[in-house]
C-alpha positions as CSV (number, residue, x, y, z in Angstrom):
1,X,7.8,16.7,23.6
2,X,6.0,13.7,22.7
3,X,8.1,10.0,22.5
4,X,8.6,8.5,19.3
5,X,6.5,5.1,20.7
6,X,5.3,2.5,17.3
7,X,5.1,-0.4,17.9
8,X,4.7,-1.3,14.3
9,X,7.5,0.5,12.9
10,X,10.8,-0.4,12.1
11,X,13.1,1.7,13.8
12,X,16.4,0.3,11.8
13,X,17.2,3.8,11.2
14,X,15.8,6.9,11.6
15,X,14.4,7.2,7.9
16,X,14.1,3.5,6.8
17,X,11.0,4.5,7.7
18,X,11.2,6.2,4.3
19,X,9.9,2.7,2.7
20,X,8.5,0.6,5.1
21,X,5.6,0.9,6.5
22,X,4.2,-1.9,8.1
23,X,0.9,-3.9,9.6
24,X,-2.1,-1.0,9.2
25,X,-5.5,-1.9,9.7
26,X,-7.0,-2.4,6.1
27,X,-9.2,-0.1,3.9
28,X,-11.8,-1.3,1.5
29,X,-10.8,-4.1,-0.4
30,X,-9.8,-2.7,-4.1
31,X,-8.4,-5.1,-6.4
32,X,-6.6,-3.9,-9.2
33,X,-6.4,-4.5,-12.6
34,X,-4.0,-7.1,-14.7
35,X,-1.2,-4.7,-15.6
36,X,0.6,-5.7,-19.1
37,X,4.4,-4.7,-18.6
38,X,5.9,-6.1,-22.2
39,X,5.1,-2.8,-23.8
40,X,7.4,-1.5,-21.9
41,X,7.5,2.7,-21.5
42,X,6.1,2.6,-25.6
43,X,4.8,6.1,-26.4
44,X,1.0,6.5,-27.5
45,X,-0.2,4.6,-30.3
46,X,-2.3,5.9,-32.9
47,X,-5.7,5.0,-32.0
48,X,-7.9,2.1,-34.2
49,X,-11.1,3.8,-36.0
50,X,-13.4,1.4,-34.3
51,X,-14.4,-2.7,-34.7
52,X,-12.6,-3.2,-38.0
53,X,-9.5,-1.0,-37.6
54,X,-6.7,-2.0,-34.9
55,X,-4.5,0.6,-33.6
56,X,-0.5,1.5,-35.2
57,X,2.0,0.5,-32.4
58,X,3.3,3.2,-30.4
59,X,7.0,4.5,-30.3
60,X,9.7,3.2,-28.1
61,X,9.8,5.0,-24.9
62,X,12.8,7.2,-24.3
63,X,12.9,7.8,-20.6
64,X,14.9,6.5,-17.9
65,X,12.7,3.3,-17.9
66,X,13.0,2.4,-21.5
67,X,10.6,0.1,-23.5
68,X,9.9,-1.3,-26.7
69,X,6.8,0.0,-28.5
70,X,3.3,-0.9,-27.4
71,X,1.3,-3.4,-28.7
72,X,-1.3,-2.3,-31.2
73,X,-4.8,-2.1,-30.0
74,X,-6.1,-5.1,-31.7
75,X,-9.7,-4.7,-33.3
76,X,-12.7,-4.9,-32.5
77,X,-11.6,-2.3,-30.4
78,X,-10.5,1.1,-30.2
79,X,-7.6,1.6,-28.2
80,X,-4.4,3.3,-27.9
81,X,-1.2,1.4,-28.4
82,X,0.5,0.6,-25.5
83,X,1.8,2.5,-22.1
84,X,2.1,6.1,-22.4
85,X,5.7,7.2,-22.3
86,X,5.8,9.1,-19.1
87,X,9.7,8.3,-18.2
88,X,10.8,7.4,-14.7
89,X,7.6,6.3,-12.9
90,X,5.1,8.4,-14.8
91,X,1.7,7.5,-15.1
92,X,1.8,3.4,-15.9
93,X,-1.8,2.7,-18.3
94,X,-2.8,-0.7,-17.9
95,X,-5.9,-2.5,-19.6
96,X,-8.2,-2.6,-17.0
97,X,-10.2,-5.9,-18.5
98,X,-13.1,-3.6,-19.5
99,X,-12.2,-2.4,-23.3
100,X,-10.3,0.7,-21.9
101,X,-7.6,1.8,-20.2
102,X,-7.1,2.7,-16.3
103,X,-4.2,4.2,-14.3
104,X,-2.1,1.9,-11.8
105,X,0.7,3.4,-10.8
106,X,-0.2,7.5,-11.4
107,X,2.5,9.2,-9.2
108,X,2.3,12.6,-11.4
109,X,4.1,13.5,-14.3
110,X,5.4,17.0,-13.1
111,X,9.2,17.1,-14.3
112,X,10.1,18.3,-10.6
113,X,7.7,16.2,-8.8
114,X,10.6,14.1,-7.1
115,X,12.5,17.8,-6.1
116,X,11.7,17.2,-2.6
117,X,12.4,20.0,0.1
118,X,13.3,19.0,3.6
119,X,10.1,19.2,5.7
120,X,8.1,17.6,2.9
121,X,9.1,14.0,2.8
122,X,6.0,12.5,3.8
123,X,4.2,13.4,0.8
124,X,5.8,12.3,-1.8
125,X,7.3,9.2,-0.1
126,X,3.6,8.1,0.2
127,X,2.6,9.4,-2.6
128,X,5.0,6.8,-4.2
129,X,4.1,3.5,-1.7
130,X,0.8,3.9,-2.1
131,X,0.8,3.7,-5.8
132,X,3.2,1.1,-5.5
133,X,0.5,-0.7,-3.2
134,X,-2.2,-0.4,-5.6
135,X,-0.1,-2.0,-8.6
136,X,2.1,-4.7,-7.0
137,X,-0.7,-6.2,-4.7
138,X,-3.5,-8.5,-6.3
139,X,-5.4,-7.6,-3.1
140,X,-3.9,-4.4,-1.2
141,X,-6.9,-4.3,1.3
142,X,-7.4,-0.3,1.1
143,X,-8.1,2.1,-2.1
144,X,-5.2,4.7,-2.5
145,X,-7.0,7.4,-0.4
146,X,-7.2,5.2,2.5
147,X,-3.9,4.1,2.0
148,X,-2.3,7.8,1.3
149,X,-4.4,9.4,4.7
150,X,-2.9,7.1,6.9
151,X,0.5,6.7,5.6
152,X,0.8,10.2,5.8
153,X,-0.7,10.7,8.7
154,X,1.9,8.2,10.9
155,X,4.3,9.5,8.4
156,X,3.6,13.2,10.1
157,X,2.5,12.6,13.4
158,X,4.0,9.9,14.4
159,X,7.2,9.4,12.9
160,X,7.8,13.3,12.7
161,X,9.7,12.4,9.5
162,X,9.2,16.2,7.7
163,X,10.1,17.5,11.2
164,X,13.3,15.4,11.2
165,X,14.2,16.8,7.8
166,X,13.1,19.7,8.2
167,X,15.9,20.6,11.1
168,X,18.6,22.0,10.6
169,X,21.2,20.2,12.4
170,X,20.3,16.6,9.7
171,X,21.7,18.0,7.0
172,X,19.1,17.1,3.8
173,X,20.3,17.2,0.9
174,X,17.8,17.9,-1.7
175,X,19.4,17.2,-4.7
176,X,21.0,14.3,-3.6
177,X,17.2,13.3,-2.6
178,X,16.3,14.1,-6.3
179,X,17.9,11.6,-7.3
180,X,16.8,9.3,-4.8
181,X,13.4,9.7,-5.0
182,X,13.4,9.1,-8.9
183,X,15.4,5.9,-8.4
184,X,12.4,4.9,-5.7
185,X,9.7,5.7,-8.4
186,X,11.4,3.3,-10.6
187,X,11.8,0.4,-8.8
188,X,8.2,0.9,-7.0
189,X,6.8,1.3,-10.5
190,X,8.6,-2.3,-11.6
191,X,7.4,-3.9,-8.0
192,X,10.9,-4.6,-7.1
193,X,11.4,-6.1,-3.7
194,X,15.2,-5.2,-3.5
195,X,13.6,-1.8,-3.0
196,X,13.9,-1.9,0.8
197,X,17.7,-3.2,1.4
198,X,18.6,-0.5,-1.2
199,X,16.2,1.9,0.4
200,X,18.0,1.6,4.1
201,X,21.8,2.0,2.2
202,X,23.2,5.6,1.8
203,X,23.0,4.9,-1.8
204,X,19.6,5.0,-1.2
205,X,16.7,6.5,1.0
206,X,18.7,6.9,4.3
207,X,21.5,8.6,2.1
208,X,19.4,12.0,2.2
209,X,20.3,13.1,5.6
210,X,24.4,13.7,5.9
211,X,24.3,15.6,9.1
212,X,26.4,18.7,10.4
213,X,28.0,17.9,13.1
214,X,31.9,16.8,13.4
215,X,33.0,13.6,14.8
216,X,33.7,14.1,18.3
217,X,32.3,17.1,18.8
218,X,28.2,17.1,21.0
219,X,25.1,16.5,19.5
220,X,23.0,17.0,22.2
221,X,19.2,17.8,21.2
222,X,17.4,21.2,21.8
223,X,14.7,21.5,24.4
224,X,13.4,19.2,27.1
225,X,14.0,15.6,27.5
226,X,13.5,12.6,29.5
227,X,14.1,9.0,29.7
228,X,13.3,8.2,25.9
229,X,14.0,9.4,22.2
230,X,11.9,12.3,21.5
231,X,11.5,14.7,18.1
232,X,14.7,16.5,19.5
233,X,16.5,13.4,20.0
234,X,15.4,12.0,17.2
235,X,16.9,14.7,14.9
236,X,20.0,14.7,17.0
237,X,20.6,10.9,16.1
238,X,20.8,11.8,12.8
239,X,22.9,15.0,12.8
240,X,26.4,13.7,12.5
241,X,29.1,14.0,10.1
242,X,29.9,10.5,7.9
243,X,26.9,8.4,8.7
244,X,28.5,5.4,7.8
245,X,30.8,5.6,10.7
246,X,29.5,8.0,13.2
247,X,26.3,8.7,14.9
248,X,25.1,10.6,18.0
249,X,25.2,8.4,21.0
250,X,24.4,9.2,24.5
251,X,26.9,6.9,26.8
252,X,26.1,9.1,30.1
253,X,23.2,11.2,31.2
254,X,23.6,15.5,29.8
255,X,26.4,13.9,27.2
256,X,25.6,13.7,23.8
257,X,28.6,13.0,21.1
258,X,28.9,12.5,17.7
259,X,30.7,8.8,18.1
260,X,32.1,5.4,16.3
261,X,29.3,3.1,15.4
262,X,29.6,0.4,17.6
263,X,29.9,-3.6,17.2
264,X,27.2,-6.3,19.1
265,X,27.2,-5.7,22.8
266,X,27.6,-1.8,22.3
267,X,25.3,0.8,24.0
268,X,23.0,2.2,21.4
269,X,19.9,4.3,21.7
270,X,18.7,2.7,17.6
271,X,20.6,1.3,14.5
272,X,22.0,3.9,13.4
273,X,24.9,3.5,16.7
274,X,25.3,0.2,15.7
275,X,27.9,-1.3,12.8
276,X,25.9,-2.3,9.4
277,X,23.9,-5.4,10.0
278,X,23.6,-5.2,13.6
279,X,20.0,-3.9,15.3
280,X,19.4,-1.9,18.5
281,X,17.2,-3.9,20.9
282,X,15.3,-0.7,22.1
283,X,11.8,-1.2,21.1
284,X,10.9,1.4,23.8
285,X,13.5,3.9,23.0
286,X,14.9,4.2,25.8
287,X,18.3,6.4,26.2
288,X,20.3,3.9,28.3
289,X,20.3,0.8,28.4
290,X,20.1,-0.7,25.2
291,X,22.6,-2.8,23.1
292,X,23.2,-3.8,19.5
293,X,22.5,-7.6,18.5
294,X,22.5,-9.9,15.6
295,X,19.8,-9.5,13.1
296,X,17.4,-12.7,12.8
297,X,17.5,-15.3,10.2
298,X,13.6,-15.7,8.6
299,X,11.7,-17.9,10.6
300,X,12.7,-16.5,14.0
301,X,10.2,-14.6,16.0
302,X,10.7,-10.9,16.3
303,X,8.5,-7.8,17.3
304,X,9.8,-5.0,14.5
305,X,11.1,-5.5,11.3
306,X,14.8,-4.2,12.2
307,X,15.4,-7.3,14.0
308,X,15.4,-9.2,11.1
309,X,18.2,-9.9,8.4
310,X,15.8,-9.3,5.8
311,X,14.0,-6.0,7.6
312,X,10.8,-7.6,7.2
313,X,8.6,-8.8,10.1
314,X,5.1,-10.5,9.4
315,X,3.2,-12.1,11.8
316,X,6.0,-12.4,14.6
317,X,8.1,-13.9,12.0
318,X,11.0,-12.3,10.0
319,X,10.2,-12.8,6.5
320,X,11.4,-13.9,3.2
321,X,12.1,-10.5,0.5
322,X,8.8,-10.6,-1.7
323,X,7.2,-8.7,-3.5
324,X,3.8,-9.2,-1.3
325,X,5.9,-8.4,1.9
326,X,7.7,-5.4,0.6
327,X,4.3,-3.9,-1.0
328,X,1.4,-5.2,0.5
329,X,1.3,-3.3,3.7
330,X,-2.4,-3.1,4.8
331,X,-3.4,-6.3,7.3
């Protein structure tokens, strides 16, 4: 089995890897356009006849991210009034400067596009970023096929997240992810930087995996192993009953158990051993050896973004909760 080794990623759980994805090198340099928000989710406007016409306003938008109507498209021009009602984060029409209108934040408009299956996380989940990317960064250093290739492709092969769901012992729960993943669209879709504390909550992102396995009763992974967390092990770490309380540990060598979350000075193989707001200090992922610690104030130095209180780490530094930290990904 191959080791789960990143040194960029922030191993704070096994799926707040869900949202953050951190220091890639950059793309092409694609700036986006201005996007207008005070139309809110309006429906379509009727369109002006041309230079001495302007638009009617559209209708108020009736999905879950509700809006007044959009402006009327204001002569000389042509143009449709306002956003396109597409509900939840549906396809976001912003005036691209030019005397038209351009798509920011296009994450489909399928009514089951957010019906995610275990084994096929990555795609939506970056389907989702890298829109979010495009919109919420003046700059995002990549164009969204850069940006979706190699998101998905550390999303896949690295972090084996769709192999992690995908097993049996994790427990997904797709309709619980349902709603999950249409909560993400909409706070991606407003630029919200509270999108990564609620992301690594069970309310949120990490909240898709309940496990199977009983307190007290072995977790031990399938297969070969060695000295650090592979796929196996991975997917064992997150196949335990009650999340918020338990978690796989591995105290001795051949025993695996589904155990208490433990407090600073614990052993602890990643975060998810350790109590809420507490950090494994395993950057290598080692089985033995590690303990949990206090997370770090901003300013501190740190390697991964777990260390920090915030879960953001830029430049060696944890980092203030932004909007450029949270979305702005490519270096």
């Amino acid at each position: 089995m191959v080791a789960l080794r990143h040194k960029s990623f922030s191993f704070s759980s096994l799926f707040i890897s869900l949202i953050m994805f951190v220091q890639y090198g950059c793309g092409e340099a694609s700036r986006p356009p201005i996007i207008d928000r005070s139309g809110g989710a309006g429906g379509n406007g009727e369109p002006g006849s041309g230079a001495s016409e302007a638009g009617s306003d559209g209708a108020a938008g009736t999905g879950a991210i509700a809006g007044s109507g959009g402006a009327s498209g204001a002569a000389p021009l042509s143009g449709s009034g306002g956003y396109s009602g597409a509900g939840a984060g549906g396809t976001l029409v912003v005036d691209s400067g030019a005397g038209g209108a351009q798509t920011c934040f296009d994450v489909g408009t399928d009514p089951a596009r957010n019906r995610v299956q275990p084994g096929n996380v990555c795609d939506r989940l970056t389907t989702i970023q890298c829109a979010a990317e495009g919109c919420c960064c003046d700059n995002p250093g990549r164009d969204l096929s850069t940006c979706k290739r190699v998101m998905m492709q550390y999303c896949r092969e690295q972090l084996r997240i769709d192999s992690i769901s995908a097993d049996r012992t994790t427990g997904f729960d797709p309709v619980f992810a349902e709603q999950v993943f249409e909560q993400y669209e909409r706070q991606a879709s407003e630029c919200r930087p509270s999108v990564v504390s609620w992301g690594v909550s069970f309310e949120g992102l990490r909240g898709i995996i309940k496990g199977t396995i009983e307190p007290g009763q072995p977790c031990t992974p399938s297969g070969d192993w060695g000295e650090t967390l592979d796929e196996a092990g991975a997917a064992a770490l997150a196949s335990c009953r009650d999340p918020e309380n338990t978690a796989c540990s591995h105290p001795a060598m051949l025993l695996w158990l589904c155990s208490p979350r433990v407090d600073v000075g614990g052993a602890c193989i990643t975060d998810l051993n350790c109590l809420e707001g507490l950090y494994c200090d395993n950057p290598s992922l080692l089985l033995l050896g590690a303990v949990c610690r206090q997370r770090k104030a901003v300013g501190e130095p740190c390697a991964l973004a777990n260390e920090c209180q915030t879960l953001i780490c830029r430049y060696e530094r944890c980092a203030e909760v932004t909007k450029e930290n949270v979305y702005c990904l490519a270096e």
